[in-house]
C-alpha positions in Angstrom: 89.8 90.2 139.1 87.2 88.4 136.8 83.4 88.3 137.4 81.1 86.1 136.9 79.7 85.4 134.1 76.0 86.2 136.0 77.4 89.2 137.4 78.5 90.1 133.2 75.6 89.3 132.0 73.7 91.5 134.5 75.8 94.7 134.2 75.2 94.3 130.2 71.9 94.1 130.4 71.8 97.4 133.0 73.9 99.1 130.7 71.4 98.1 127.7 68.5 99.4 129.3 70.7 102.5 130.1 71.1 102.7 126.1 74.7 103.5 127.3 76.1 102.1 124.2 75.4 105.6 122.5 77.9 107.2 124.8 80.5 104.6 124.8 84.2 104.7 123.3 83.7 101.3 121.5 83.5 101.1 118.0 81.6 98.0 118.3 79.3 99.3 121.1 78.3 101.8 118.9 77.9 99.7 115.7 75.6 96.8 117.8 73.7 99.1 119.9 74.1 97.4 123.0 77.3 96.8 125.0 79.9 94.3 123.8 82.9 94.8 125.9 83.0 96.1 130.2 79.7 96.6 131.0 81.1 97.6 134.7 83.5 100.5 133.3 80.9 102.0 131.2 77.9 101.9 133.9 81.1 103.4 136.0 81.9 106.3 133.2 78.5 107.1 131.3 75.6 106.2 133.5 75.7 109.8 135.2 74.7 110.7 131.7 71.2 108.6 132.5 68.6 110.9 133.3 68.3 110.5 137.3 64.4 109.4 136.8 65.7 106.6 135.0 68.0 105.3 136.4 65.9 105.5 139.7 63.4 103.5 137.7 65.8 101.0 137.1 66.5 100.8 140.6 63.2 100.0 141.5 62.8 97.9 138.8 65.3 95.6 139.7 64.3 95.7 143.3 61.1 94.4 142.4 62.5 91.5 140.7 64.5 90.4 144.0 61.5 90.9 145.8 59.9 88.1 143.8 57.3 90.8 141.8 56.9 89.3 138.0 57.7 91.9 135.1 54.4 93.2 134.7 53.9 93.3 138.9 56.6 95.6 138.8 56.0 97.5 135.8 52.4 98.4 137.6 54.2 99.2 141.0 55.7 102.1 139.4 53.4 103.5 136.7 55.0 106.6 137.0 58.6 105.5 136.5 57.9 103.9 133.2 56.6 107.0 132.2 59.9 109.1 132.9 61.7 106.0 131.6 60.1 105.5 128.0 60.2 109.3 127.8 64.1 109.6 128.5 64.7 106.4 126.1 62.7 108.2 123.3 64.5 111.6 123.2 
């Protein structure tokens, strides 16, 4: 089964702000620091290894965004959350 290419695009970009290229099997994940191959199978294998606050963060972020909430809207609905977020990217 093929997704779209929205649907692609999306998972990549949740698996970038997951930073799950550092845990992934690919080579070329790895070397570009972001994903570059099945976004879908890694957010499936490695996202456990997300700290729960930020993945939870994510959530919320992304929630915001369907709700209609700019960036910055939601980046203030959830002070907190970017807090536990920039702290588990920065370790």
């Amino acid at each position: 089964m093929t997704i779209s290419v929205e649907k692609r695009d999306a998972l990549r970009l949740l698996s970038n702000m997951f930073c799950l290229a550092q845990f992934c099997d690919r080579a070329a994940c790895k070397r570009a620091g972001e994903c570059r191959g099945n976004a879908e199978r890694c957010l499936a294998l490695y996202s456990e290894c997300v700290a729960l606050e930020a993945r939870e963060f994510v959530v919320e972020l992304m929630t915001s965004r369907e709700l209609g909430y700019s960036f910055e809207e939601a980046m203030r609905r959830d002070k907190e959350g970017v807090k536990e977020f920039a702290a588990w990217i920065s370790e």
